[in-house]
Each structure stands twice: as structure tokens, then as C-alpha cells.
C-alpha positions as a printed Julia matrix, in Angstrom:
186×3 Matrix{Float64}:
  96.85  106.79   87.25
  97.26  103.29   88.58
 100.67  102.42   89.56
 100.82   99.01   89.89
 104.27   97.47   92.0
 105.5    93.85   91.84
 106.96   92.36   95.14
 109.18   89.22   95.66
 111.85   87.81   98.03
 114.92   85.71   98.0
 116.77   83.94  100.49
 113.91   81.88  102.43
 115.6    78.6   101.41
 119.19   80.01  102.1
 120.91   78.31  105.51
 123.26   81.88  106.1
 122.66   85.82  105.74
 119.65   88.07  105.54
 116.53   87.59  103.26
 115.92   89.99  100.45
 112.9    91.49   98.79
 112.4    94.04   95.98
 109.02   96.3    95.22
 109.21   97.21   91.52
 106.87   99.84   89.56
 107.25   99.31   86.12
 107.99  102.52   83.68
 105.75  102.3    80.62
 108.49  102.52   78.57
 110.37   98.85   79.65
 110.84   95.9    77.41
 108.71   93.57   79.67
 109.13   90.73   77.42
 112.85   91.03   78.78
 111.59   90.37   82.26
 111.8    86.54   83.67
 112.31   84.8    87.01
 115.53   84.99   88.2
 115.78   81.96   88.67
 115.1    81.22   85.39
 118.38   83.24   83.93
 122.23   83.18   84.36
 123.77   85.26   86.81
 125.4    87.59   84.58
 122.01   87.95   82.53
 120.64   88.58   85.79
 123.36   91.41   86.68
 123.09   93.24   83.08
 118.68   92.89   83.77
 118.83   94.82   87.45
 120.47   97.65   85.68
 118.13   97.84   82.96
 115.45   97.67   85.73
 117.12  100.25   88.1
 117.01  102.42   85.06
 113.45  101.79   84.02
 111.1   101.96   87.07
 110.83  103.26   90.7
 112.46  100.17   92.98
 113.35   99.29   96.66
 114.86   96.77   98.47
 114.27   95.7   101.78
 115.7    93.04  104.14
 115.0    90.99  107.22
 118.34   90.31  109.38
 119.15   86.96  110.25
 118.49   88.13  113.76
 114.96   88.73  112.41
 114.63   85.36  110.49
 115.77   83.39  114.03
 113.01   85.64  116.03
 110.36   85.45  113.65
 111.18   82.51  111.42
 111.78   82.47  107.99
 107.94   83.47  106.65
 107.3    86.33  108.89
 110.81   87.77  108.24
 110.18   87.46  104.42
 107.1    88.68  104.87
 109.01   92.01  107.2
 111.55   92.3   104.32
 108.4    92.69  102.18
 106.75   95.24  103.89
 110.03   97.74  104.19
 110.62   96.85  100.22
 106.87   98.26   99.39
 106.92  101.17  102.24
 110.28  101.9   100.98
 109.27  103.09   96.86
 109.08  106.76   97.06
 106.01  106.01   94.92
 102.92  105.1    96.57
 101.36  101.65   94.66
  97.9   102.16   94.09
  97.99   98.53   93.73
 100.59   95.91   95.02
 101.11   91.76   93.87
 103.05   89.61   95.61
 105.05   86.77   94.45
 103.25   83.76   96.86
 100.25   83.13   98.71
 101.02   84.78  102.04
 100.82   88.68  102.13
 102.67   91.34  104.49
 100.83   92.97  106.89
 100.63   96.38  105.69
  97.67   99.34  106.34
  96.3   101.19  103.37
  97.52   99.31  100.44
  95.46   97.24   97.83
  97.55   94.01   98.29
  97.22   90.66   96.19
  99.08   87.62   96.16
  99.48   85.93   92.83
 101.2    82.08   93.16
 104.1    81.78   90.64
 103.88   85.65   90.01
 107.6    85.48   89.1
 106.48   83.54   86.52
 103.27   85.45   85.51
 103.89   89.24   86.08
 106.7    90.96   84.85
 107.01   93.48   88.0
 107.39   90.37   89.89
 109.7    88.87   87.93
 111.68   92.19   87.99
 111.29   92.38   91.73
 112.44   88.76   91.95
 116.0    89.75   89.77
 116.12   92.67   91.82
 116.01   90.52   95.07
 118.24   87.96   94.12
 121.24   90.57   92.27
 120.86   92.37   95.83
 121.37   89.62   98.2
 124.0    87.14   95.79
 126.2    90.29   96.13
 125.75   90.13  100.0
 126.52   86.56  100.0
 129.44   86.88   97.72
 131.18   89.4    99.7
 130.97   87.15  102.77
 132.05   83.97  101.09
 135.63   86.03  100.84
 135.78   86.11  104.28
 134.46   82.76  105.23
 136.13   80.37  102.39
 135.45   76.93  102.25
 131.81   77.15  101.63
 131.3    78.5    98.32
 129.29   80.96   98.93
 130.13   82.58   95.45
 128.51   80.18   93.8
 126.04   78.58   96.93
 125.03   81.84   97.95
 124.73   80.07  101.59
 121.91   77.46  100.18
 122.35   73.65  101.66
 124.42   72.31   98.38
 126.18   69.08   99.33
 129.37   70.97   98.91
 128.35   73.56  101.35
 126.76   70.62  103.83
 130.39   69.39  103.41
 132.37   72.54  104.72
 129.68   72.23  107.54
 130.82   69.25  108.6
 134.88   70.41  108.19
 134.67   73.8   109.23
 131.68   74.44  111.08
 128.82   76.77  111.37
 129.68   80.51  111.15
 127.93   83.64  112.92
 126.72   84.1   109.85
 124.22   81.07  109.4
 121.07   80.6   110.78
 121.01   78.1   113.98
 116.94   77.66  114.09
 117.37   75.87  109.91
 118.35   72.12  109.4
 120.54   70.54  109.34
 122.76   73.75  111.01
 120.68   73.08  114.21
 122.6    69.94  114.25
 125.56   71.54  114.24
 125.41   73.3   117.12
């Protein structure tokens, strides 16, 4: 039986926090016609569509730190975040496509990338609303402690309003120094 996982991150363009990714294998029995890019739907259609995903296929999430992302950079940690997301299913993939053109590197799995898979594949796209429920919550949570930058709605990505609070209240432990324009910052 082929079991066929979708993988995709979040957070790459992101100046604070972690980066997210998701490995999805499809039940049979899910609406796929249901399944979009995240980016594509509202945040509360996005909350009510992890659920439905949860409940209708084998998933995992895994995460690069944003100790990671300033070691690596931001590609090779997405790319780590990846990796633990697809070793992580307690399914084995007989196959695996990944949102992109740049693949983890992983032994012993049949890997593919597939450009604008969140687009194309619904696994993807479910990995990709997966991803992004996962690591908005994250973000959320620390935008209580840290007001000022809007990080409930931002989710720590360079909006003017959040370049703004840079400039008034400075960079936090929780953003990453190596990304511009925080490295100007310092």
C-alpha cells in the first residue's frame, strides 16, 4: 500500500521564533477538495481545517529553534524542521513531496520536491495549515508577553507596524539577529 505524506514549512520569512513544518498522510476517507494553502484561507478557517486534518490522517510537526535558524540559516533549519516532521509520523511514507525545490537530507525515503505543492497537492496543502496553526499559536502566546509588536496578528513577520515597535522598543531574545533589518538593530 503506498502511503504517500505531504511536507511543508512556515516561518522562513518570519524575523522572531522557531520555524515550523508538518508531514501529513492523508486518510482515504478526507474531503481533499477542503484542503488549500494556508495562506490562501482565514485564520479561523485555518483553525477549524487542522482539526479536521488531525482527525483524518497520521501528522507530525517538527521545528527548528531559532538557535538552529542563526547556526544554520534559515534554509537548512527549514530544511532540519523538515526532516524531524517526516521522521516523526509513526507511519513510514513510502513516498514523501515536499512543498519547494530544496529537499531534507534524509536516508531511505523516496523524496520529491514539487514547486507550489501547497498549491497542487492536497497533503501539502494540509501540511502547510498544519504548519502555520502550529507555529501562529507559538507566536501568539509570545506576543502576550512581548506587546507592542503585534505578534497576534504579525506572527513576528517584518510588517511596517512591527518594523515600527523595532525601532521604539527594540529587538527581543526572541528575534533572530542574523535577518534584516534586526541585524541593524543590534
Amino acid at each position: 500500500m503506498k502511503l504517500i505524506a505531504g511536507v511543508d514549512e512556515v516561518g522562513r520569512g518570519s524575523l522572531v521564533g522557531p520555524v515550523y513544518a508538518a508531514a501529513v498522510i492523508l486518510k482515504k476517507t478526507i474531503d481533499k477538495k477542503l484542503l488549500k494553502d494556508s495562506k490562501s484561507i482565514t485564520g479561523s478557517r485555518r483553525k477549524i481545517l487542522c482539526k479536521y486534518i488531525k482527525k483524518n490522517s497520521t501528522w507530525a510537526i517538527g521545528k527548528a529553534s531559532l538557535k538552529e535558524i542563526e547556526n544554520l540559516n534559515i534554509l537548512n533549519a527549514s530544511l532540519l524542521a523538515m526532516k524531524r516532521a517526516i521522521k516523526k509520523l509513526k507511519k513510514k511514507p513510502t513516498h514523501v513531496l515536499i512543498d519547494g525545490k530544496n529537499l531534507p537530507n534524509i536516508k531511505n525515503y523516496s523524496l520529491k520536491s514539487v514547486i507550489k505543492g501547497d498549491q497542487k497537492i492536497p497533503s501539502i496543502s494540509a501540511a502547510s495549515i498544519i504548519a502555520k496553526v502550529s507555529r501562529d499559536k507559538v507566536i501568539s502566546n509570545l506576543g502576550k508577553k512581548f506587546r507592542g509588536y503585534n505578534w497576534q496578528k504579525n506572527f513576528g513577520y517584518g510588517t511596517n507596524e512591527h518594523i515600527k515597535a523595532l525601532k521604539i522598543l527594540g529587538i527581543t531574545k526572541h528575534h533572530r539577529k542574523t535577518f534584516s533589518p534586526i541585524n541593524k538593530f543590534r
